[in-house]
C-alpha positions, -999 to +999 in steps of 0.1 A: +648-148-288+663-124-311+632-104-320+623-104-284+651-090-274+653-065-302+617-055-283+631-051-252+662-031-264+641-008-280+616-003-255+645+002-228+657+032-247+627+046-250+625+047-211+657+061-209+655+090-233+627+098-202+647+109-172+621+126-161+595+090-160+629+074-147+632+100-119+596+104-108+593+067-105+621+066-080+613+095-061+575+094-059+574+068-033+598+081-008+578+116-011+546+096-005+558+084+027+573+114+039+537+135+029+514+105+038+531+097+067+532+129+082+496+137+073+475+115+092+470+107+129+496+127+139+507+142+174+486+177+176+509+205+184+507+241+191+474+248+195+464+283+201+444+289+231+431+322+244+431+323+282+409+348+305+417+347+339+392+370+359+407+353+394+439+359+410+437+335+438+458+305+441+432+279+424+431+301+396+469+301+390+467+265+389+454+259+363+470+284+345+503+268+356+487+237+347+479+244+316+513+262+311+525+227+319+511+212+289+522+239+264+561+234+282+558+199+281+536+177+252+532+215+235+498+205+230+486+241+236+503+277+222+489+300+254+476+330+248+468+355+282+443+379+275+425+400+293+394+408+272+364+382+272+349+393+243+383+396+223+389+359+233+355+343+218+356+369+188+393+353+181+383+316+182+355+331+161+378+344+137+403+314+136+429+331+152+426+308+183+413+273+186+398+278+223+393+300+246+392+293+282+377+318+308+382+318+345+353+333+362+360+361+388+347+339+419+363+307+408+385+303+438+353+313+463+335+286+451+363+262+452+375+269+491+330+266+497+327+236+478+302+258+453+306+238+425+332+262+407+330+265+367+353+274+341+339+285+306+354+266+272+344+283+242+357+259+212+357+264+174+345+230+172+349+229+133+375+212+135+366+178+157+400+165+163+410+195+177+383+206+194+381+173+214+421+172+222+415+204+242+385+194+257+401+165+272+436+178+282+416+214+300+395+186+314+426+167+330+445+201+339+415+217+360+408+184+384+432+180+406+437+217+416+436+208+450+471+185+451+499+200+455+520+178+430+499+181+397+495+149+382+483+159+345+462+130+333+442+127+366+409+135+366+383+146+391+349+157+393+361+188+418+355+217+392+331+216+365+343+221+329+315+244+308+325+235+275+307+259+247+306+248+209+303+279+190+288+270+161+264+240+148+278+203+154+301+192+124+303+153+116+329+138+101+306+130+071+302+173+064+340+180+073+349+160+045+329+181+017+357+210+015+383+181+009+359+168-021+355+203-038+393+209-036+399+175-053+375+182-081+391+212-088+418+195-088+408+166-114+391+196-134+422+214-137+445+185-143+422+170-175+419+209-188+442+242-197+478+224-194+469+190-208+450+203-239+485+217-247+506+189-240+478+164-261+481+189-286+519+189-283+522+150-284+497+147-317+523+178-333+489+200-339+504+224-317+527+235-346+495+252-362+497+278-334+532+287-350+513+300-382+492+322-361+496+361-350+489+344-312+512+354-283+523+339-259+499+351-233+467+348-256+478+307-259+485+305-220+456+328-209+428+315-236+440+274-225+434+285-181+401+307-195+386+275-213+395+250-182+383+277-158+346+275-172+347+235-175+364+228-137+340+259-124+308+239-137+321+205-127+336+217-093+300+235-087+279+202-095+300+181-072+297+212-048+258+208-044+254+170-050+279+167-017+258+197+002+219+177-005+240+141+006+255+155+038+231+179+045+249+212+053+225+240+056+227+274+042+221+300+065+228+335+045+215+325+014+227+344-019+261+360+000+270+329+013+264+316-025+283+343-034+316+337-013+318+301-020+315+309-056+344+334-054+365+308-034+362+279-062+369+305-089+398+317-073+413+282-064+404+270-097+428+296-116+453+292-090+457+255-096+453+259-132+477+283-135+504+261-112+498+234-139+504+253-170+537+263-148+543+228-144+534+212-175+535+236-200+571+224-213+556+189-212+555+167-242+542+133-234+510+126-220+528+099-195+545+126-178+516+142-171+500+109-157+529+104-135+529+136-122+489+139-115+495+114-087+526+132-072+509+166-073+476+152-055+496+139-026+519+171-020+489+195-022+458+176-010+471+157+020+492+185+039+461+211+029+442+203+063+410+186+044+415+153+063+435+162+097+444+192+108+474+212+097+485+216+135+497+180+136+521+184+110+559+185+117+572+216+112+586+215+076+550+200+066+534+233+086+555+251+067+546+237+034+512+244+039+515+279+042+525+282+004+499+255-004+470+272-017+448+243-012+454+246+025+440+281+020+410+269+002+402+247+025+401+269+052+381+293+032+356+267+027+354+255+064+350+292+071+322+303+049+301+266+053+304+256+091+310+295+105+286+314+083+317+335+073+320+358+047+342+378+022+357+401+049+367+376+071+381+348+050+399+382+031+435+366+038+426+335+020+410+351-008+441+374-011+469+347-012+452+325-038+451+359-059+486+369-052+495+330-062+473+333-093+492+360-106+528+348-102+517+316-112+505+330-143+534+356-152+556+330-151+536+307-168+535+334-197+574+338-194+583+302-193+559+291-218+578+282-253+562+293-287+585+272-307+590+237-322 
């Protein structure tokens, strides 16, 4: 009994000369809920949808006011009045707007003659979940036009709904290919750069950099160069074995080849660099295990690759606009279901530089070249 608890004593101080294990292990599961819990299936909010309204009779400002309805009331929808038809589509084109809804300038003719009157519903479609919320809520707001008291959810066959997917059909199958690059990267960068250091760190051969002219920034910017290549090759592989399974098709060829490339290099160095940041005081390999799981969930999850970023309470929202996964991801969706390229997706591209290069300047000044 002795021995055994000698075995025990000694393995309970090792744990506590670990405050950071000790911590993590506390903390880690209430941050999963709070990220996993907020992530998925939640109420969509603040959509933003164009409107065009070519009619100014009394049918017309219906539904606007129905619609208006829903953006007061659930906040489904973030209304945008426009005047331009062209400037609408070309937004939900862009990403700026999720939908755009166009009233037609004899909608409230046909209406009062019984023509079967039509509204247009241009959707970035893209992005299902969304997509189909507005379909059906637009759907509900434009059918009882005729009452006098609203009711929101009823729905009649009075005006026809022309609903207009701008781009090839998305399954859920293909959304989920951005979401598998990101979390190769991911893997890539975790098993590279950082963790070479702290391996080297925990086996003491780190202390053989001390006899060496090296800098700081040659140790930091040689370990992120060397992961770069490995997670580039291994994020590229899983890139195309996902693209032949689901079937995506490549419509522009060598520039659309080019901008995905450019993406995955980009968010390769940026997550690279973050875990240098990170780990680069590290000692002990368990750390680093503890914190691989912790760092998936915080930056995968809220990054829009599973559900969509709009459905996010608004702390969550507004972690994902420092998350650069979130901005990967969108790069990707852009360049692989809209045939976009470097000029429009040039906000993503720019962020995951500008992160890349604090990332690394602080890696560089936080990084310590002693025993």
């Amino acid at each position: 009994m002795i021995r055994l608890l000698a075995v025990v004593e000694r393995d309970l101080k090792k744990f506590r000369r670990n405050p950071v294990v000790l911590g993590m292990s506390i903390l880690m599961p209430i941050i999963y809920l709070l990220i996993l819990g907020n992530s998925f299936q939640g109420k969509l909010t603040s959509l933003p949808v164009a409107v065009v309204s070519h009619d100014t009779g009394p049918f017309a400002k219906r539904v606007v006011e129905n619609l208006k309805a829903i953006a007061a009331g659930p906040q489904t929808f973030r209304l945008v009045i426009l005047q331009d038809v062209n400037k609408a589509v070309e937004g939900v084109r862009n990403g700026r707007y999720k939908a755009a809804l166009i009233i037609p300038e004899d909608f409230d003719t046909r209406v009062t003659l019984n023509g079967r009157p039509e509204i247009g519903l241009f959707l970035d479609n893209t992005d299902g979940i969304s997509a189909e919320t507005i379909r059906n809520l637009v759907s509900a707001a434009i059918g009882p036009i005729h009452d006098e008291y609203v009711p929101i959810r009823e729905k009649t066959n009075e005006v026809l709904l022309r609903d207009v997917n701008l781009y090839p059909k998305v399954d859920y199958y293909q959304s989920l290919v951005p979401g598998v690059v990101i979390m190769a990267i991911f893997l890539g960068t975790l098993t590279t750069g950082a963790f070479n250091l702290v391996m080297d760190r925990f086996m003491g051969i780190d202390e053989s950099y001390l006899l060496t002219p090296l800098s700081k920034s040659h140790i930091v910017a040689g370990l992120i160069i060397s992961g770069l290549s490995i997670t580039t090759v291994i994020a590229t592989l899983i890139f195309t074995v996902s693209i032949l399974i689901t079937g995506i098709p490549f419509s522009r060829g060598v520039h659309q080849c080019f901008s995905l490339f450019v993406i995955i290099v980009l968010t390769t160095l940026c997550l690279l660099s973050l875990m240098f940041l990170i780990l680069g005081r590290v000692g002990h390999p368990r750390i680093v295990g503890i914190l691989s799981g912790f760092l998936n969930v915080i930056l995968f999850f809220p990054s829009g690759a599973v559900y969509p970023v709009a459905s996010f309470p608004g702390w969550l929202r507004s972690f994902a606009k420092i998350n650069p996964e979130a901005y990967a991801v969108e790069a990707l969706k852009s360049v692989l279901f809209k045939n976009a390229g470097l000029a429009t997706i040039s906000g993503d591209i720019a962020f995951l530089a500008l992160f890349t290069a604090v990332m690394m300047t602080l890696s560089i000044i936080t990084f310590k070249r002693t025993l």
